[in-house]
N, C-alpha and C positions, 0 to 999 in steps of 0.2 A: 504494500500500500504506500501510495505518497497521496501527499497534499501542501501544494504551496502557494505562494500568490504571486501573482500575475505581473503584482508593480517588484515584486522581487529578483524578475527575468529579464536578463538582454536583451533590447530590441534593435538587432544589426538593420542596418541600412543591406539593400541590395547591388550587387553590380551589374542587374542589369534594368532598364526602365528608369524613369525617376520620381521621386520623391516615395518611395516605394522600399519598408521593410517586412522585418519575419522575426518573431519570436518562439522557440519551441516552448512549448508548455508541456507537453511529456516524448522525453525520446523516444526515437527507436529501440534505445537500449532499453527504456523502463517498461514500456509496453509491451505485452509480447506479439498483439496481432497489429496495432497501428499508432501512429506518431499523429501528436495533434500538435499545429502551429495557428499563430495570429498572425495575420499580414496586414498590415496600415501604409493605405494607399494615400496620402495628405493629397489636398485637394491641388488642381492642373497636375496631378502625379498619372502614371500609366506603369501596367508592365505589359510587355512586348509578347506580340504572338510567338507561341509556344508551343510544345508538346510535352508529355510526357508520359512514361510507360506503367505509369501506374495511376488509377483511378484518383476522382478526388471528391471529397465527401464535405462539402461547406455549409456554413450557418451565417450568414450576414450578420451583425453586431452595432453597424452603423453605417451612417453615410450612404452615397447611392454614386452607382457606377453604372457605364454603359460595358458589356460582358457580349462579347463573342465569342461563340463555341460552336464552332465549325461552319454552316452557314448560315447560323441563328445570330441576330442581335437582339439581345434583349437590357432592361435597364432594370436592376436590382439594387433591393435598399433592405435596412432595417427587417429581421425576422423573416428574409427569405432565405429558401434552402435550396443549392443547387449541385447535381450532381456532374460531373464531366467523365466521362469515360476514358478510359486511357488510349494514349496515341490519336485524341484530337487535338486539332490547335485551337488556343484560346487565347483571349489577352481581355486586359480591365483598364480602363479610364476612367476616373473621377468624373463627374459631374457637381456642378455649385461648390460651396464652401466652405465645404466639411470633408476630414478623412474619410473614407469610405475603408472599413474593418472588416474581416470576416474571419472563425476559425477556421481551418484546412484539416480534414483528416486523412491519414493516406495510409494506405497497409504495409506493415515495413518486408515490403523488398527492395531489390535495384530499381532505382525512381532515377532514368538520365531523361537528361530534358536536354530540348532542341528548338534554338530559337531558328523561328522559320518568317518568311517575309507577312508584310502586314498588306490584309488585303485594301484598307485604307489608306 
């Protein structure tokens, strides 16, 4: 069992996109079936079309972003839940003037990602 708090976790910046980080809130290591992160998108922030090989399992937390995932665009905020399947490409853009947050859950295996061109 753990339990910690959230303002007690590093929130690394990313290297890729911007204004755009990740905090783990339980490892890979800790978990045995999946890792859970927070990502804070701060508002004109973006991350970049992408893939990855393993699913992703989110819970919006705040803010409101335009979210493409594959050829869907849709605009997600607060208390929505969206799933991506793995090996599509997706990318988030903030919208107004708020972070836009959400947890990431991912099953811990090999997760490479690949940034791929942006259809916008």
């Amino acid at each position: 069992m753990s339990v910690k708090n959230m303002d007690d976790l590093p929130l690394e910046p990313l290297s890729v996109g911007a204004k755009t980080s990740k905090q783990v809130l339980i490892s890979d290591q800790e978990g045995p079936n999946f890792a859970m992160r927070r990502f804070v998108i701060e508002a004109g922030g973006f991350m970049p079309m992408h893939t990855n090989t393993v699913e992703h399992e989110q819970f919006c937390i705040g803010g409101k972003a335009k979210v493409i995932i594959g050829d869907e665009k849709v605009i997600v905020q607060k208390n929505n839940v969206v799933f991506i399947p793995a090996n599509v490409p997706h990318c988030y853009k903030t919208i107004g003037d708020e972070a836009f947050e959400f947890l990431c859950l991912i099953p811990n295996q090999e997760d490479i990602i690949e940034i791929v061109d942006d259809p916008e």
